[in-house]
Each structure stands twice: as structure tokens, then as C-alpha cells.
C-alpha positions in Angstrom: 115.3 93.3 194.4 112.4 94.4 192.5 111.6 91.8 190.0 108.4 90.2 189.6 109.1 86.8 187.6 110.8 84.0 189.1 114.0 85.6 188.2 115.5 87.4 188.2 110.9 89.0 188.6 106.9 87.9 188.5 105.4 89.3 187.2 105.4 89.0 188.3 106.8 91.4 188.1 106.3 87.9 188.0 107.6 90.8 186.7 106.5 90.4 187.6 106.1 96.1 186.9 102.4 99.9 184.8 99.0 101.3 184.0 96.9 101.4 181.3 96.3 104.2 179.3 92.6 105.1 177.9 91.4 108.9 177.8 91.2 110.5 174.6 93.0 113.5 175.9 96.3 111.4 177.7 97.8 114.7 178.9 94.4 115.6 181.2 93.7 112.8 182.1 97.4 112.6 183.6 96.9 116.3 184.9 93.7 115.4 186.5 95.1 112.3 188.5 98.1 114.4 189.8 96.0 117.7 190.2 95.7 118.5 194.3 91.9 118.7 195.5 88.7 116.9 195.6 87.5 115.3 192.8 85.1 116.2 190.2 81.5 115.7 191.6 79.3 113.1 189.3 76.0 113.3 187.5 73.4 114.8 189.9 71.3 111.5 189.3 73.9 109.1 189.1 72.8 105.7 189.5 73.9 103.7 192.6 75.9 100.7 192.6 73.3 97.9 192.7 72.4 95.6 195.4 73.0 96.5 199.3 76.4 95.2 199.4 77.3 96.3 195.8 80.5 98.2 196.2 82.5 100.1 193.2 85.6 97.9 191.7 88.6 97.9 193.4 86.6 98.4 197.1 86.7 95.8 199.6 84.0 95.7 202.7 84.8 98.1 205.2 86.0 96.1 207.6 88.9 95.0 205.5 92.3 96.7 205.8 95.5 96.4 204.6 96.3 93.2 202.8 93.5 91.4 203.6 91.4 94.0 202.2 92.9 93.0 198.1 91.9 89.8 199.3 88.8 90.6 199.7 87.9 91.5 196.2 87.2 88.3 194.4 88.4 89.2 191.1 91.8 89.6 192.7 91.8 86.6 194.3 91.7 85.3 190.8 94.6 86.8 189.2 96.9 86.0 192.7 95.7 82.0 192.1 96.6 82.5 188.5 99.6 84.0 189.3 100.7 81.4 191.9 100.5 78.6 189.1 101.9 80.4 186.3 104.9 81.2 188.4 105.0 77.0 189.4 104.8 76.8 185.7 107.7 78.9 184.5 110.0 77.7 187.6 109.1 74.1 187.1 110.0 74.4 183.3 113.4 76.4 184.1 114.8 74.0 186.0 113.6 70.6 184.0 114.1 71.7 180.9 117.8 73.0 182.1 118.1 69.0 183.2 116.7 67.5 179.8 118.8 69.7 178.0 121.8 69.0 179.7 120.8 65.0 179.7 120.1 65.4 175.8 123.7 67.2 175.3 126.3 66.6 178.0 127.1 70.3 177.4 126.7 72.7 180.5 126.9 75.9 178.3 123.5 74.4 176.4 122.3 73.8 179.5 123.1 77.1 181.1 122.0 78.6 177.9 118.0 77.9 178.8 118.2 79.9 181.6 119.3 82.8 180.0 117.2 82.1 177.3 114.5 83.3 179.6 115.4 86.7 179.6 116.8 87.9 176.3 113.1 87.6 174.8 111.6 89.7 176.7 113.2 92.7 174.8 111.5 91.8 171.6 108.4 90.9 173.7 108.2 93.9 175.7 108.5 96.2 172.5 107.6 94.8 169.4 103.8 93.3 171.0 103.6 95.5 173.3 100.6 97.3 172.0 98.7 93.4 172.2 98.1 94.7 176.1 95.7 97.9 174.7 94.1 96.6 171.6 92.7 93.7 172.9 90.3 93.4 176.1 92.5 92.2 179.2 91.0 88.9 179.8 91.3 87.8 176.4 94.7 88.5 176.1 95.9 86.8 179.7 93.9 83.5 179.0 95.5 83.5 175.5 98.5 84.3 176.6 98.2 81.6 179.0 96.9 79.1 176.5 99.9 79.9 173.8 102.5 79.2 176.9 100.8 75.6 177.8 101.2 74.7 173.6 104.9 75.5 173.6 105.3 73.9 176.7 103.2 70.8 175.5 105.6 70.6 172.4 108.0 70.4 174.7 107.1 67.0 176.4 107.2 65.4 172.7 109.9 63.0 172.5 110.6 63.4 169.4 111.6 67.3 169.6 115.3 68.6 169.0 117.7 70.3 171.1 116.8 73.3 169.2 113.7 73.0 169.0 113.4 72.8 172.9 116.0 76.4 173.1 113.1 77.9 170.8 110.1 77.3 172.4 111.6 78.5 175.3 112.5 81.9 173.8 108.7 82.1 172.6 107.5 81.3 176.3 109.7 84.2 177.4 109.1 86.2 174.2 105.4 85.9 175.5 105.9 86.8 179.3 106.2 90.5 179.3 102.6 90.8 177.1 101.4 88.8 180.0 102.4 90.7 183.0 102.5 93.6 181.2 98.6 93.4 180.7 98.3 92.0 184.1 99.6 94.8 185.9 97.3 97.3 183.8 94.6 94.9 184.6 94.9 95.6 188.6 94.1 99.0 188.3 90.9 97.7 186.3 90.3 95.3 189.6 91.3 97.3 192.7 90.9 100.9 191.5 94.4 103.4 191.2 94.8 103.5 194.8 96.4 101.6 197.6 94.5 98.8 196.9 96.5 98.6 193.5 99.9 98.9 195.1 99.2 96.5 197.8 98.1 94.1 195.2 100.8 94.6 193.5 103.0 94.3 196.1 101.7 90.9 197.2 102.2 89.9 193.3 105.6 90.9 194.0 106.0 89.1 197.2 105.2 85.8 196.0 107.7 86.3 193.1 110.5 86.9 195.5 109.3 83.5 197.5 109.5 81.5 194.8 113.6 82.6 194.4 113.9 80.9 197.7 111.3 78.1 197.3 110.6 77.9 193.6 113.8 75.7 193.1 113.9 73.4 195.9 110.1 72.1 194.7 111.5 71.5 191.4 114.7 69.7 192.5 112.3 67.5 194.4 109.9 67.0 191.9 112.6 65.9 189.5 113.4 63.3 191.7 110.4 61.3 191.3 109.8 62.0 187.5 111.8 62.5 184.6 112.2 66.1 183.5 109.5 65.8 180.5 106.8 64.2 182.9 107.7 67.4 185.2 107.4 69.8 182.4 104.0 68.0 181.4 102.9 69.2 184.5 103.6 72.9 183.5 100.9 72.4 180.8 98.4 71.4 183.6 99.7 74.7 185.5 99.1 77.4 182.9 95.7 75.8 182.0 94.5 76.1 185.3 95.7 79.4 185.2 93.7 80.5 181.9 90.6 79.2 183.5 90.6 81.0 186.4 91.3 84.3 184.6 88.4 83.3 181.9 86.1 82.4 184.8 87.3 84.5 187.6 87.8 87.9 186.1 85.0 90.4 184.4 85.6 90.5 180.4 86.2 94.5 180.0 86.8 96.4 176.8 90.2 97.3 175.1 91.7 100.2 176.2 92.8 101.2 172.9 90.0 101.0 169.7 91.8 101.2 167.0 92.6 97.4 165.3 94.1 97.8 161.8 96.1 94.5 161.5 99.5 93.7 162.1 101.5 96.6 160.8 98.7 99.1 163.2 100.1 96.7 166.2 103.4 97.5 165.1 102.7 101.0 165.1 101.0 100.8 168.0 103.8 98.7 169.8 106.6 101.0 168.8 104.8 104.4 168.8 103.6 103.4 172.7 107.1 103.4 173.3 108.1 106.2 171.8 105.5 108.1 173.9 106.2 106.7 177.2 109.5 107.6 176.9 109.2 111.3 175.4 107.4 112.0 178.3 109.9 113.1 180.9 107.9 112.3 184.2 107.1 108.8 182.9 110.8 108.1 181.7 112.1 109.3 185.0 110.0 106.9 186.8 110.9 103.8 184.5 114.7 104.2 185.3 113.7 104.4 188.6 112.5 100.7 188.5 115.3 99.9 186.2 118.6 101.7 187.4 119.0 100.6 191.2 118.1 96.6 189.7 120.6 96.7 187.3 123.5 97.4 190.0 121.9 95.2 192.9 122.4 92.0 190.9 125.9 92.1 190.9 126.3 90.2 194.2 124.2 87.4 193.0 125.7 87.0 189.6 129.1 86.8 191.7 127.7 85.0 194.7 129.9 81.3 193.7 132.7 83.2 192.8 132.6 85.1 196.1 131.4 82.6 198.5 134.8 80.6 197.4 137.0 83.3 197.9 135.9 83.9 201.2 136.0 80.0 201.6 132.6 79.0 202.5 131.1 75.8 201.8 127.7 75.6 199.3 125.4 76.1 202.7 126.6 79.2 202.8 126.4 80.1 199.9 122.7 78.9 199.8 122.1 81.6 202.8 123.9 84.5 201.0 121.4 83.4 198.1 118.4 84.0 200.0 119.3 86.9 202.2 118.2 89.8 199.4 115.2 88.1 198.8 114.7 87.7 202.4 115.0 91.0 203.2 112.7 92.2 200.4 109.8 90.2 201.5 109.9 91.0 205.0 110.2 94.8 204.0 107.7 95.0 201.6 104.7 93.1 203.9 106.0 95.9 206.4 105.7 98.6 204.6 102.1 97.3 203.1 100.6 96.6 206.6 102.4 99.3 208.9 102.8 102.7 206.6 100.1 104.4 205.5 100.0 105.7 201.3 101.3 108.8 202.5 104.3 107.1 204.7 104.8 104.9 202.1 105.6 107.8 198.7 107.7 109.4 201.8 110.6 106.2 201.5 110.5 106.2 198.1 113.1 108.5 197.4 115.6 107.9 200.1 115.2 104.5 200.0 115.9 104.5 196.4 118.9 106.6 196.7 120.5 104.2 199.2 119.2 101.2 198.1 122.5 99.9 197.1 124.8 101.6 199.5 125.2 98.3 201.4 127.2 96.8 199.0 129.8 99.4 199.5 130.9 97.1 202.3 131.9 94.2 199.8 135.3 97.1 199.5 136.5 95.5 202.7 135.9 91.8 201.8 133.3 90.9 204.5 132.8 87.5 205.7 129.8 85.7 205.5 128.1 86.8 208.5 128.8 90.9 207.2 127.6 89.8 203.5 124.3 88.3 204.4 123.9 91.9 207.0 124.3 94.0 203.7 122.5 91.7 201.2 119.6 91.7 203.3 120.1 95.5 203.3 120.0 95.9 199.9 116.6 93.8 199.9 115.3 95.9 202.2 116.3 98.8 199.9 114.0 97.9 197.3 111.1 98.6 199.4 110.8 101.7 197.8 108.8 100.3 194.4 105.9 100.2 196.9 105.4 103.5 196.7 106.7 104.2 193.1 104.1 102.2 191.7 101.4 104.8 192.8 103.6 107.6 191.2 103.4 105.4 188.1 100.1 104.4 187.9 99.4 108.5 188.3 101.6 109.6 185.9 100.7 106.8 182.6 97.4 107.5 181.0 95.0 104.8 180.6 95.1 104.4 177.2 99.2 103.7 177.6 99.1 101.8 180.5 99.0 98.7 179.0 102.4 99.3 177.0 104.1 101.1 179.6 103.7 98.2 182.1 104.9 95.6 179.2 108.0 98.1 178.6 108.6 98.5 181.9 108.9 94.8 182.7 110.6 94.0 180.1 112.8 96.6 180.5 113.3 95.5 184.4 114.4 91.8 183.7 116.5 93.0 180.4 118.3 95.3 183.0 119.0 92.6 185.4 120.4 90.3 182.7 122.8 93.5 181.6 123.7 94.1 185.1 124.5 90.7 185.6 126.8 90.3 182.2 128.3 93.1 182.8 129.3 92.3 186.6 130.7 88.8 185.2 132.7 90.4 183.1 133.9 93.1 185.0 135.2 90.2 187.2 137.0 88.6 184.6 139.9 91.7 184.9 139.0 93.0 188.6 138.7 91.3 192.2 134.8 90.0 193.0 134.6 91.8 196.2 136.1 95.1 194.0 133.0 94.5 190.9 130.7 94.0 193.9 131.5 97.5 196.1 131.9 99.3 192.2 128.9 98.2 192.0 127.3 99.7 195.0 129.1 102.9 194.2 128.4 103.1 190.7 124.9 102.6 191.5 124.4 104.9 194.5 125.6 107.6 192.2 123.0 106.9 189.4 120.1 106.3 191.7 121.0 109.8 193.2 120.8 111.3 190.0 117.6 109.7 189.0 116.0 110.9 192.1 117.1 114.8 191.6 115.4 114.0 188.3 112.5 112.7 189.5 112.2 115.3 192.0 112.3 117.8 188.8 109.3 116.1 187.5 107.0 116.4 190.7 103.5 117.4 189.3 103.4 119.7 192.0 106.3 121.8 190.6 105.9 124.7 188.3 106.2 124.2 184.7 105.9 120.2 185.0 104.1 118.9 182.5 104.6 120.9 179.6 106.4 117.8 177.7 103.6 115.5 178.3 102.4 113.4 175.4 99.5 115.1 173.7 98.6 111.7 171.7 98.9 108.2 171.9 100.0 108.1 167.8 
């Protein structure tokens, strides 16, 4: 499933999901990147990186390849530890505040309630601040964002806060999320260059998102039983502290991508009129639904996954293995296709694999036992290998000086998706059979993805005519 928050996704991706943009002429800078041939020579008398070793950012040494090569750049190695605790933090604070609630209350819808107040903000976070991930320089904005998260959080702990008051903060934590991996994202092609280094870094953001949906959970089930759920959401505010200071200390301070800082109503603007941009331009939007579309169908067995697991009659261990079989099979085909395929191998999948992502499910028609479910589950995680490779294409296509909104809009957009998908599969089995919402699903889905791929095939810079609707100005 390609989410990058602890999900749904995170960021990782947490959402955990695009560039930044920064030329003053968008449209050639976005030619130029897709443009065939070698690149433009430098200044005759360009001055050398300095030192012996010095290498240009986003290189690793030579004898680095693969995965361990992101690791070898230490400014990533930074962001990755940052992400590992802001992920502990949000998955920590899901679960115990879900506890608290429910302790505070008795009521399991309040209690439900928190988790899904996780993912409605991210709407009004992804579009409205937005624009926060250009105007401001990228380690500012992380640390801060970072900081902001461990005050709600802190608020949180007091004893002496309401019900509602807990719900709230939690919507501004979430409301805050997509700024934050939203910049992040934009940041890595700062840190490891526009080439594979990005999308293997990306990919490894994206791998420890998925980890945490099988692991995340269990550590905060057994951290709850050996402190109450406030002294375990205390420890969140240690988490995303940590986390600000190694992005403060571990990462280079680099300047805003976008210059102009008028006030609030200019970040409005700026928000907003990003948005409108990324999406008038028709390579771009094609892309975006490609992240979003095949997510918003694939979800549908895991919203259903109780209902299902008790139709079929299997017991909750079961229905723990059907739970982890999509994530499962995402991980193990996304550190293939990052340390076996080359770049080129790895744009080759991303079209099939995105038109078939979600052709698995198809088998649901038949009502499959468990040992058929988990094959296609793990199917469909292995489906969504193709975002490896369709995060070069986006990278490519978003101009710098954007690519810090279109990342925020496309993760928010990615987990608002999954929360549709998800709604609108629970609902679907309020009138139909599970196993019937969960093949419609598949079908439904196959069909769209096709369609988005014939589009995104349209859009091929390497097509005549592309290009003539890209953005001209960043408004």
C-alpha cells in the first residue's frame, strides 16, 4: 500500500509522498529535467568541491551501492533517525490516547473517533499551509514542525485537560503532519540529489512506515502495560524532541525555495494558488492520481478485514496474519526492487504494475479462505511496488519552486484517499456481501488505474506536443 505514515502512511509517506519547486521559469526548468541528452556543461572555471573527499550533495563514496549508498550520506542518516522517532511518536500517541479516551468516556465511538481524527486534518493541512513548505527554509520548518507536535502532545499529558480538548489537539497534530512530510519529501531531493539516490531514500522512508503497521502497535500495546496511557504519551514529547534536534543538528540550514513572504493572506495565496498550479498542469495531475487512485481501492480489504475474517470463520490470529500480509508483501517488494533493478528496470514496472496492482482482489468474488486471502493480499502489496519508480517521474515533472506544495498535496491527498476508500467500502458493505465490496473493489479499481495509465502514457515528455499546458508561473 503506498502510504508513508503509520497509517494508513509515513511519511512517511510517513506519508509518509513530491519535489520542490524553485526556478524562476517552472516550465524550463521542468523541460530541462525531462529533455533527452547530456547535460548543460558548467562554468569553464568552476570551482571544485573542496577537500579530497568532498563529494556534491546527494553522492555517496563510490563504493557505496544501492541502499547502503543513502546511508552513506550523513544528512540522510539524519532525517531516517528523525523519521524513526517521529513515527514512535505518532503510533505511541494513536494507540494511548485511543485507551485514555476510551477510559475517560466508556464510549467506543469517542474512542474510535481519535483514530480517525488522524486523518481528516490532513485535508486542511495539506492545502490551506501548504505553501509553509516553500516560504520557509526546510530545516526550519521540520524542527518547528516537530517542536509544535511535542506542545500539543505535552498538553495532552495534563490531567486536567477535557475529552475535547484531547480530540483537538489531536486534529492539530494531524492538521500539522502533511506540512511536515510534505517539506520532508522536498527536502530529500535537497539531500540526495533528483536521482536514485532520492527514490531509494524515499523508498526506505517508505519501508519503515509499512514496518511500523506490523510492529508499530504491538510496542504500544506493551508499553501500555507498564504505564498508564498519559505517562506513555509523555514519552511521545521526548520522541518528537529528539527528532527536532537531530534535524536542527543533523541537516544543513538551506534557503526557501520560494522568496516571496507577505504575511498570512500571501501564504494563503501561496497555499491555494500552489494547488491550483499543480493540478492545471496535466503531467503532474496525472501522476498525483496515480499515487492516489490504486490506494483508495486497495484499502477495502483492510477496512473489511473483521467483518471478513468472521465470515469465513477464522479466529483473531488469523485475522492478525491477513492484517499483515499487504504490508508484508510491500516491504519485501520494495527492498527488491531498490537493491535488484536498476533506475531504468525500475520506471519499466511502473505502469504494469500500477495497472494490476489491485487485480488480486478480484479473487475475494469467489470467497477465498484464509490461506487464498493472505496469497492475494500479499499480491496487492507487492503491487504497490510501482511508487518506486513513480517518484522519479514526479520529482522530474514538479518544478523546484512547487515541490514543496506538491509533496504536502500529494500526501495529504494520499491518506485523505485511503480514509475515503475506506468509508466508502464500510458502507458499501452495509447493503452488499464483504467478499462482493472487496472483488468490486478490485474491479472498480483495475479499471481506473488502467485509465490513469493511458493518461499518463499521454503525458510522456517524450511525446509530441506534451508540455504545452505546463504552468508558466507559480502565481
Amino acid at each position: 500500500m503506498p502510504t508513508e505514515s503509520p497509517r494508513p502512511a509515513t511519511d512517511d509517506t510517513d506519508a509518509e509522498r513530491p519535489p520542490p519547486l524553485g526556478a524562476d521559469a517552472p516550465h524550463a526548468t521542468a523541460l530541462a529535467r525531462a529533455a533527452p541528452g547530456p547535460p548543460p556543461p558548467g562554468p569553464p572555471h568552476a570551482d571544485p568541491p573542496e577537500g579530497p573527499c568532498a563529494r556534491r550533495p546527494g553522492q555517496a563514496p563510490p563504493a557505496a551501492r544501492g541502499y547502503r549508498a543513502v546511508f552513506a550520506v550523513r544528512e540522510f542518516r539524519a532525517v531516517f533517525g528523525a523519521h524513526l522517532l517521529s513515527l514512535l511518536g505518532v503510533v505511541i500517541t494513536e494507540i494511548s490516547l485511543t485507551v485514555l479516551v476510551y477510559d475517560l468516556t466508556g464510549s467506543p465511538l469517542l474512542s474510535a473517533l481519535t483514530f480517525a481524527l488522524g486523518m481528516l486534518p490532513y485535508l486542511f493541512g495539506g492545502t490551506l499551509l501548504a505553501g509553509v513548505a516553500d516560504r520557509y527554509p526546510a530545516r526550519r520548518v521540520l524542527v518547528v514542525c516537530d517542536l509544535v507536535c511535542a506542545g500539543f502532545v505535552a498538553v495532552m499529558v495534563l490531567p486536567g485537560t477535557p475529552v475535547l480538548g484531547l480530540l483537538a489537539l489531536r486534529c492539530a497534530v494531524a492538521a500539522v503532519a502533511p506540512v511536515f512530510t510534505g517539506t520532508r519529501t522536498a527536502a530529500l531531493a535537497d539531500i540526495l540529489g533528483e536521482g536514485d539516490l532520492y527514490v531509494l531514500g524515499r523508498s526506505l522512508l517508505r519501508i519503515v512506515s509499512q514496518t511500523s503497521l506490523l510492529a508499530g502497535f504491538a510496542v504500544g500495546g506493551v508499553l501500555l502495560a507498564v504505564v498508564p496511557p498519559r505517562g506513555a504519551i509523555a514519552i511521545t514529547v521526548v520522541t518528537f524532541l529528539l527528532s527536532a534536534a537531530l534535524l536542527r543538528f543533523g541537516t544543513k540550514d538551506r534557503p526557501a525555495r520560494l522568496l516571496k513572504k507577505d504575511g498570512g493572506a500571501s501564504l494563503l495565496r501561496d497555499s491555494v494558488g500552489g494547488a491550483r498550479i499543480v493540478f492545471a498542469d496535466r503531467r503532474i495531475r496525472a501522476l498525483m492520481l496515480l499515487f492516489w487512485v490504486p490506494a483508495m481501492f486497495v484499502v477495502a480489504p483492510e477496512a473489511l478485514m473483521a467483518p471478513y475474517a468472521d465470515r469465513i470463520g477464522v479466529g483473531p490470529a488469523a485475522l492478525g496474519l491477513m492484517m499483515c500480509a499487504m504490508p508484508v508483501g510491500h516491504i519485501a517488494a520494495e527492498l527488491v526492487a531498490g537493491a535488484a533493478l536498476s533506475p531504468r528496470s525500475r520506471s519499466r514496472i511502473v505502469l504494469p504494475t500500477a495497472a494490476a496492482g489491485v487485480l488480486p482482489l478480484l479473487v475475494y468474488a469467489v470467497t477465498p479462505g484464509m490461506t487464498l486471502a493472505l496469497v492475494a493480499l500479499a499480491l496487492s502489496g507487492v503491487g504497490a511496488v510501482y511508487v518506486i519508480g513513480l517518484d522519479q517521474w514526479f520529482v522530474d515533472a514538479v518544478p523546484d519552486e512547487l515541490r514543496g506544495r506538491a509533496m504536502t498535496l500529494m500526501t495529504a491527498g494520499l491518506m485523505t484517499i485511503q480514509g475515503l476508500g475506506m468509508a466508502l467500502a464500510g458502507l458499501a458493505a452495509e447493503f452488499f456481501p464483504v467478499h462482493q465490496v472487496v472483488a468490486g473493489a478490485g474491479l472498480i479499481g483495475t479499471v481506473c488505474s488502467v485509465l490513469l495509465v493511458r493518461e499518463v502514457r499521454r503525458t510522456d515528455p517524450g511525446n509530441p506536443g506534451v508540455g504545452a499546458d505546463r504552468p508558466l508561473t507559480t502565481g
